[in-house]
C-alpha positions as CSV (number, residue, x, y, z in Angstrom):
1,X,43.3,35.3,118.5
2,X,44.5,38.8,117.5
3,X,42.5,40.3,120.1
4,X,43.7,37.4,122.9
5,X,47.1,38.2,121.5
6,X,46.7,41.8,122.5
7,X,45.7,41.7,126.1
8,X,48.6,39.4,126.6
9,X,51.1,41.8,125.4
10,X,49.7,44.7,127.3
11,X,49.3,42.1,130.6
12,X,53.2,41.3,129.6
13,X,54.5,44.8,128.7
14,X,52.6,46.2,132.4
15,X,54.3,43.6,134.5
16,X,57.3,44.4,132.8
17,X,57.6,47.6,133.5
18,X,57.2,46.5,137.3
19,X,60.2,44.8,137.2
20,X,62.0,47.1,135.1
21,X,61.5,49.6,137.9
22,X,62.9,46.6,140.5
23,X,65.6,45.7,138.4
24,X,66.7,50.0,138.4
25,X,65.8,50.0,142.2
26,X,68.5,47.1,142.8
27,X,71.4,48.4,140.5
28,X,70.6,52.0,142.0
29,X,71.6,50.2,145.4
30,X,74.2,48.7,144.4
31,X,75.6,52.0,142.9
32,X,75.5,53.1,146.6
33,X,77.1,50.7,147.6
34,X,80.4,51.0,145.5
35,X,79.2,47.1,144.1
36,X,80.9,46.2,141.0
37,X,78.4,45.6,137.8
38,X,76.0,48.5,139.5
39,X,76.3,50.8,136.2
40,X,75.2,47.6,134.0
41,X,72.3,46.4,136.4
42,X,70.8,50.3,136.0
43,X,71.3,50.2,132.5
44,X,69.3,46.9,132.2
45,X,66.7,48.5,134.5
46,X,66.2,51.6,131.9
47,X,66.0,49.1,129.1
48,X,63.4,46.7,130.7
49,X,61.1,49.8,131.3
50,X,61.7,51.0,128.0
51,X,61.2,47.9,126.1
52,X,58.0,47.1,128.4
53,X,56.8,50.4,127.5
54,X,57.2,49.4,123.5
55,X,55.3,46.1,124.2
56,X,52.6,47.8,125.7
57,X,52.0,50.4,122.8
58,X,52.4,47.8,120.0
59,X,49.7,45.3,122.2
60,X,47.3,48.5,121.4
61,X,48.5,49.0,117.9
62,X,47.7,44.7,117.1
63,X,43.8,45.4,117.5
64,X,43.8,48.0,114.3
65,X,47.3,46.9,112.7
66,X,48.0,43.4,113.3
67,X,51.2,43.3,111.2
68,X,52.4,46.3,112.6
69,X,51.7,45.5,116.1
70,X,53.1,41.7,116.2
71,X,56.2,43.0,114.2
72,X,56.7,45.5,117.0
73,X,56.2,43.3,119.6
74,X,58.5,40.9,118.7
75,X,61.1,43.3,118.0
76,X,60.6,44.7,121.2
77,X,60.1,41.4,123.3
78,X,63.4,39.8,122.1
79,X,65.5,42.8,122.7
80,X,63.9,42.9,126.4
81,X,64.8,39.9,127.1
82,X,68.9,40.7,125.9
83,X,69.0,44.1,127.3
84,X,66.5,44.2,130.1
85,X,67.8,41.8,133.3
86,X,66.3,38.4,134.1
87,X,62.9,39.7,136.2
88,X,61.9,41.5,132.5
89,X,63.0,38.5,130.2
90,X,60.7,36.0,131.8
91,X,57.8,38.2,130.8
92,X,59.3,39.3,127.5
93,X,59.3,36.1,126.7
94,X,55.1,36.4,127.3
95,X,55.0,39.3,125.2
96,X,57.1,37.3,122.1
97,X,54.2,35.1,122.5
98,X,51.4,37.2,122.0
99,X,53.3,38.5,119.0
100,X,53.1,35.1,117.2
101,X,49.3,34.8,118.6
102,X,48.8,38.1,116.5
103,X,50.7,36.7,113.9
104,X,48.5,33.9,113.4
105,X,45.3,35.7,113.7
106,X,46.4,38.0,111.1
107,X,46.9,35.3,108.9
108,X,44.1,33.5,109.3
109,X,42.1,36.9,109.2
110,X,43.6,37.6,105.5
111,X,43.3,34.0,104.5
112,X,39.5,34.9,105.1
113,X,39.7,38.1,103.4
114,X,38.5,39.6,106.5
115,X,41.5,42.7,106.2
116,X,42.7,45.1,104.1
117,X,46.1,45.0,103.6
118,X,47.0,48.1,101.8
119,X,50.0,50.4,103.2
120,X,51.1,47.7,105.5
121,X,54.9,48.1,104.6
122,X,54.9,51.6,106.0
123,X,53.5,50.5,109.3
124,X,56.2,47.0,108.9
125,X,58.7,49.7,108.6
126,X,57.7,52.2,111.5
127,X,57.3,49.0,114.1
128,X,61.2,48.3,112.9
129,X,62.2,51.3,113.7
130,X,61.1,52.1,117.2
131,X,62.2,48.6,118.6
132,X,66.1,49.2,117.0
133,X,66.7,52.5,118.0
134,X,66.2,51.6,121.2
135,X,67.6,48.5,121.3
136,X,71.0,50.4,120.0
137,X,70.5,53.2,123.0
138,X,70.1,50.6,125.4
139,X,72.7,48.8,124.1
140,X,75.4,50.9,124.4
141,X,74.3,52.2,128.1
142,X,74.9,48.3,129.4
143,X,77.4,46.9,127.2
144,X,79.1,50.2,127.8
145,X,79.2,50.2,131.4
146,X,81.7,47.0,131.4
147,X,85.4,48.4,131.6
148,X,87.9,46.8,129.5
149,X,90.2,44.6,131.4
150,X,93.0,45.6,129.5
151,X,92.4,49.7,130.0
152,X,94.5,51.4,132.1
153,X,93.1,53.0,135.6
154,X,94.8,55.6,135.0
155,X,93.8,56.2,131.2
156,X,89.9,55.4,131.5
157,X,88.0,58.5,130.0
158,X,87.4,61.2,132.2
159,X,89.1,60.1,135.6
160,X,91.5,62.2,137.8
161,X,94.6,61.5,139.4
162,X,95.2,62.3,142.7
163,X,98.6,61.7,144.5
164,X,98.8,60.0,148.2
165,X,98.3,63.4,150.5
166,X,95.8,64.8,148.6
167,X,92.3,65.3,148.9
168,X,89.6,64.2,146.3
169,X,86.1,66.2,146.4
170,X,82.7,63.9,146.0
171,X,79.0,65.2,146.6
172,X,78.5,63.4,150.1
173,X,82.6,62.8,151.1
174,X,86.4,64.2,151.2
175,X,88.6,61.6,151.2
176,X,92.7,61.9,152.1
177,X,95.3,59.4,151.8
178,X,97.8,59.8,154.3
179,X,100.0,57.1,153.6
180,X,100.4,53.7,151.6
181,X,102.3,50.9,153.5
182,X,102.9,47.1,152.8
183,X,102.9,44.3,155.5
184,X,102.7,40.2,156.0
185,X,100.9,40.3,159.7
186,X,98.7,42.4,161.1
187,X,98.3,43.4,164.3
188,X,99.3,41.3,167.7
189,X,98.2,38.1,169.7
190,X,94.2,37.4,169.4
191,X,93.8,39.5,166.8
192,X,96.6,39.3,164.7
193,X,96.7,38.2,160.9
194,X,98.8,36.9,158.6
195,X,99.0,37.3,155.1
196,X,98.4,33.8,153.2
197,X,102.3,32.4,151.3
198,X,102.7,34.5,148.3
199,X,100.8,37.5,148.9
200,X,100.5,40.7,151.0
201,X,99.1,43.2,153.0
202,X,98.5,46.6,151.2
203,X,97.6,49.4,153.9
204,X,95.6,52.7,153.3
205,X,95.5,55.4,156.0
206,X,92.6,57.2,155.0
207,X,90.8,60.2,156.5
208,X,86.7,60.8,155.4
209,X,84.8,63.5,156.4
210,X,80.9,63.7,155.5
211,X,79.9,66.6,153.7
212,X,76.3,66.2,153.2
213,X,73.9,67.8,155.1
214,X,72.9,64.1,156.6
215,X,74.8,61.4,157.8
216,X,75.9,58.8,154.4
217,X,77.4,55.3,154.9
218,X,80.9,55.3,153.1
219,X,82.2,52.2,151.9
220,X,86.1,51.3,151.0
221,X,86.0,51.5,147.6
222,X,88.0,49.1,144.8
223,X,91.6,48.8,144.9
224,X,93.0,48.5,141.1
225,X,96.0,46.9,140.0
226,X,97.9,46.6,136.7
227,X,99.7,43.1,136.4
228,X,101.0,41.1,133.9
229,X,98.8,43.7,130.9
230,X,95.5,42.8,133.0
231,X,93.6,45.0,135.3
232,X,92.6,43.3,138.5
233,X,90.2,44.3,140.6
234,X,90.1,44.1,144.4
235,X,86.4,45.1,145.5
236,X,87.1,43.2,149.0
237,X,89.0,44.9,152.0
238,X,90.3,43.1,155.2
239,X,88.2,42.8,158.0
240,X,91.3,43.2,161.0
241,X,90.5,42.5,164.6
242,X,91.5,45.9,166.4
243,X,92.3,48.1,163.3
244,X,90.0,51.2,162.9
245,X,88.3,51.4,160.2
246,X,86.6,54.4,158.3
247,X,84.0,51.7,156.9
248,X,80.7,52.8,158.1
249,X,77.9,55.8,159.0
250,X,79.4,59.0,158.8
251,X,77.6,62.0,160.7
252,X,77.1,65.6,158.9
253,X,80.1,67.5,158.9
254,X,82.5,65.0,160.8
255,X,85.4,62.6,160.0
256,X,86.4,59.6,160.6
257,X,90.0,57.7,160.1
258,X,91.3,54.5,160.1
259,X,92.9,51.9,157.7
260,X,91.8,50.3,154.4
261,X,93.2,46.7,153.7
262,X,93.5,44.8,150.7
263,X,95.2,40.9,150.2
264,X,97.0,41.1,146.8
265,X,100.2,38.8,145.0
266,X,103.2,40.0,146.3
267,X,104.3,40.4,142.8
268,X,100.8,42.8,142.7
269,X,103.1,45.0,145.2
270,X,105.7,46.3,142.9
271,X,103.0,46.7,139.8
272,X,101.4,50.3,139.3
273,X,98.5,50.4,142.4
274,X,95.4,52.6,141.8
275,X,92.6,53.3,144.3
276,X,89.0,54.2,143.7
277,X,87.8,55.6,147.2
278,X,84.2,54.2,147.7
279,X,80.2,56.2,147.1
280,X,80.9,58.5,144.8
281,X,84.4,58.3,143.2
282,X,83.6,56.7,140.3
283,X,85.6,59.0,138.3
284,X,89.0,59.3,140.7
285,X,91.8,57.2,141.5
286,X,94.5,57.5,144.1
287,X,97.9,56.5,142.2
288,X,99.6,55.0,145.3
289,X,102.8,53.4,143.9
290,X,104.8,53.0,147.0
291,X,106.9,50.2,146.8
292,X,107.4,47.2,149.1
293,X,110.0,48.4,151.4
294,X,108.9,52.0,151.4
295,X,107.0,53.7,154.0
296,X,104.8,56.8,152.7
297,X,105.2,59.6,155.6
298,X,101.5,60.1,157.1
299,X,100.4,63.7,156.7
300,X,99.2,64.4,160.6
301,X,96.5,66.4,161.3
302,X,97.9,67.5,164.6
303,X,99.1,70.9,164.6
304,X,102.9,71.4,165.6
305,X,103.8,74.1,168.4
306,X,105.6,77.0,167.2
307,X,108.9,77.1,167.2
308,X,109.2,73.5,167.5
309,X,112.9,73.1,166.8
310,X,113.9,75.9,168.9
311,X,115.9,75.0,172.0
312,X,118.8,74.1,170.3
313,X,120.4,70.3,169.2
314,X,117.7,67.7,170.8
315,X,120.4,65.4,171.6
316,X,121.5,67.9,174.2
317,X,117.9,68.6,175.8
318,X,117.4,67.3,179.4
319,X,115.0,69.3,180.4
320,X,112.4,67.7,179.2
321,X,112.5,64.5,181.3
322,X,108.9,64.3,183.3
323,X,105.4,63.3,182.8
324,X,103.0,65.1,180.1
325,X,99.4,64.6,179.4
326,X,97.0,65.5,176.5
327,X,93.5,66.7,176.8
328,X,92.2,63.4,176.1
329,X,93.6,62.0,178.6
330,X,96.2,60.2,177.4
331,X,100.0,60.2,178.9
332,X,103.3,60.5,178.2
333,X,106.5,59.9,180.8
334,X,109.7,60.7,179.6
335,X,112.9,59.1,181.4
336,X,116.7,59.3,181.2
337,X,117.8,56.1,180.9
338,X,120.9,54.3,182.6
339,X,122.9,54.1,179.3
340,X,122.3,58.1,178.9
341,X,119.5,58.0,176.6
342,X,115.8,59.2,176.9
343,X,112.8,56.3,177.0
344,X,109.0,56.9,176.6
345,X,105.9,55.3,178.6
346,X,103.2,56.4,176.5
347,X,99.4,55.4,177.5
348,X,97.0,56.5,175.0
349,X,93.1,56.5,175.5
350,X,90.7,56.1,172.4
351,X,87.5,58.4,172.1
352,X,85.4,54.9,172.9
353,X,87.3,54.2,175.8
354,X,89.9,51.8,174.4
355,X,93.8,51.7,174.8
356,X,97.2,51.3,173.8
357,X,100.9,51.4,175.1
358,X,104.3,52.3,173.8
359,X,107.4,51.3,176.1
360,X,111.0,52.3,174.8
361,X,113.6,54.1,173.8
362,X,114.4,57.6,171.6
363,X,116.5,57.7,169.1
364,X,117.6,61.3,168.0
365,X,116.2,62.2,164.2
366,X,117.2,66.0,163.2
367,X,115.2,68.2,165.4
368,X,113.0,65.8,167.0
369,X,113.0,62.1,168.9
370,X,111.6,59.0,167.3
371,X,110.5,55.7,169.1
372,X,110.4,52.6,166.4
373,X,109.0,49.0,166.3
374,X,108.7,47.4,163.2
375,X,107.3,44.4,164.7
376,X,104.1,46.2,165.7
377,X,104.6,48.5,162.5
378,X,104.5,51.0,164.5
379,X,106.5,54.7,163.9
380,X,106.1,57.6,166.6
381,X,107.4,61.1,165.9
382,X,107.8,63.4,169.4
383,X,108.6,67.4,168.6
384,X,109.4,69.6,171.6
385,X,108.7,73.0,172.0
386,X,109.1,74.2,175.4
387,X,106.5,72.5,177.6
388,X,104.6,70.6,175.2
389,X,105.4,67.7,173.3
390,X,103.8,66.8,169.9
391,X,103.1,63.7,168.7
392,X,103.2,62.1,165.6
393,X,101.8,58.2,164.5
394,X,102.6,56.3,161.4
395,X,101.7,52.8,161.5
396,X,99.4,50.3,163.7
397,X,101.1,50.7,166.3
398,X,99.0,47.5,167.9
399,X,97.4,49.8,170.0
400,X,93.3,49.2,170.6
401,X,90.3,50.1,168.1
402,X,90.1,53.7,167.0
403,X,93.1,54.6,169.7
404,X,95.8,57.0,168.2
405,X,99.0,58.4,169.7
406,X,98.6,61.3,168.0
407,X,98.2,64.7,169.8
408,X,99.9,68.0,171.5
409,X,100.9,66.6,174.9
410,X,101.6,69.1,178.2
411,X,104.2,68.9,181.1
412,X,102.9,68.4,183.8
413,X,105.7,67.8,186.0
């Protein structure tokens, strides 16, 4: 029976380390994928190997220490089956019966005088010790991985802060909030959305760009909110019809925008707001904090004409009035009005062919024009400088899939 025993454990502790090496493969996935749990599913993986490892070795030491050996291997199979995922238990649970097969031969082999016993207690004491220290290394990498609900986002050990505007650094991505917004519906007609009673839209405009020397899938990370003393965690975003997205394959050296959406409580809205950007950011959060009826100013990344004040108080410009174009294609007709103020036409083309329109009126702000509507949440910006026009977008804007306002536009006529 000892010997029977013995090939079962090392039949056991074999397969098990198969499905150790499955159970790593699937948490190292999920790790790539931003999933929440990933850190724990790894850790299990490591301790299914390890503990499939130990049931192998002490299924070799039962043929010459029987004691030893089924000690060892029960040590090791019930900590496998705690610490090392559901795939490894099952065959743990194989291995915890060859240790009570070498059990039982052992004792019938000494009830037939058929071993000498002498110095077992040392070999008791080095099969305890193998299967605990790991157990307590394990242990501590799974149990570990679980954050505390209760524990601040912006007080877990070793994260940074960064501020809306800034830039946070990964291996494979940069990532750049522009601005933090709050809304009930999204978008207009077919593809509009509503937030459900009692909650609300929370808005990221993010900006990626891939700086690996291959093309990596980014993902849109976990939105974390402090509420009530608890830590919730919003691992979901939005699916909007016609809102860009920066969800998806990045290529080498290139960037992508677009918007990140989360549903949360409207009473989530006011509470401090923390944002882990996705593959890779582990260890960073975004401390957004914008409150409900606050707009955060989009950084642009168009560049500004020099000297775009200059020409003196914009209310008093009308020579400006005509049709300007950008190298995109897109267009932009400025008017004077009937009632003495200046109106915009603007017909913008996406890179994929898409569109989007803005028909209204300017209002004077400072040293430039703005065009508002809040029912499209929708801001546009419009600096002069001689003959050129530049553009700036905050908001939706309802305008098509990846199609933005924003550019340098020239007169031309």
């Amino acid at each position: 029976m000892i010997k029977a025993g013995g090939i079962l454990a090392i039949i056991a502790g074999l397969l098990g380390l198969l499905a150790g090496v499955v159970t790593l493969f699937m948490g190292g996935l999920g790790a790539a994928f931003a999933t929440g749990g990933a850190s724990m599913v790894v850790g299990m993986g490591w301790g299914g190997i390890l503990f499939s490892l130990l049931v192998v070795v002490y299924g070799a030491i039962a043929f010459a220490a029987p004691r030893a050996g089924a000690t060892g291997l029960a040590l090791s199979a019930i900590a496998g089956m705690v610490l090392g995922g559901t795939l490894v238990a099952i065959l743990m649970a194989l291995a915890l019966i060859a240790a009570v097969m070498v059990w039982l031969g052992m004792k019938k082999a000494e009830d037939g005088q058929q071993l000498v016993t002498a110095g077992r207690w040392k070999g008791m004491a080095a099969a305890v010790v193998a299967p605990v220290l790991a157990a307590a290394l394990i242990g501590g990498q799974v149990f570990g991985s679980k954050e505390s609900a209760s524990e601040s986002a912006a007080a877990a050990p070793g994260v940074q802060i960064a501020q809306v505007g800034q830039t946070a650094h990964s291996g494979q991505f940069d990532v750049t909030v522009r601005g933090v917004r709050f809304a009930e519906t999204l978008g207009r007609g077919f593809g509009e959305e509503r937030a459900t009673p009692g909650t609300v839209f929370v808005i990221l405009d993010v900006l990626v760009r891939c700086v690996d020397n291959e093309s990596r899938f980014y993902t849109s990370g976990d939105l974390l909110v402090e509420l009530d003393g608890k830590m919730l965690k919003f691992d979901r975003s939005e699916t909007v019809l016609g809102l860009e997205s920066p969800v998806g394959s990045i290529n080498p050296m290139t960037e992508k925008s677009g918007y990140v959406v989360y549903k949360i409580p409207t009473a989530a809205a006011n509470a401090p707001l923390h944002w882990t950007p996705g593959r890779g950011f582990d260890k960073v959060r975004f401390a957004l904090n914008a409150p409900v009826s606050g707009v955060s100013s989009s950084k642009s990344s168009v560049e500004l004409p020099a000297n775009a004040s200059a020409g003196g108080a914009v209310a008093d410009r009308t020579d400006i009035v005509g049709r300007y174009a950008s190298q995109g294609g897109s267009t932009l007709d400025i008017r004077r009005q009937g009632n003495g103020q200046l109106g915009i036409s603007l017909f913008a083309i996406g890179p994929t062919g898409n569109t989007g329109e803005a028909d209204g009126s300017l209002v004077v702000a400072g040293n430039a024009y703005t065009y508002q509507n809040a029912e499209l949440d929708c801001l546009l910006t419009f600096r002069i400088a001689g003959n050129a026009v530049a553009v700036t977008q905050e908001g939706i804007c309802g305008f098509g899939m990846n199609v933005s306002a924003e550019g340098t536009y020239r007169k031309q006529s």
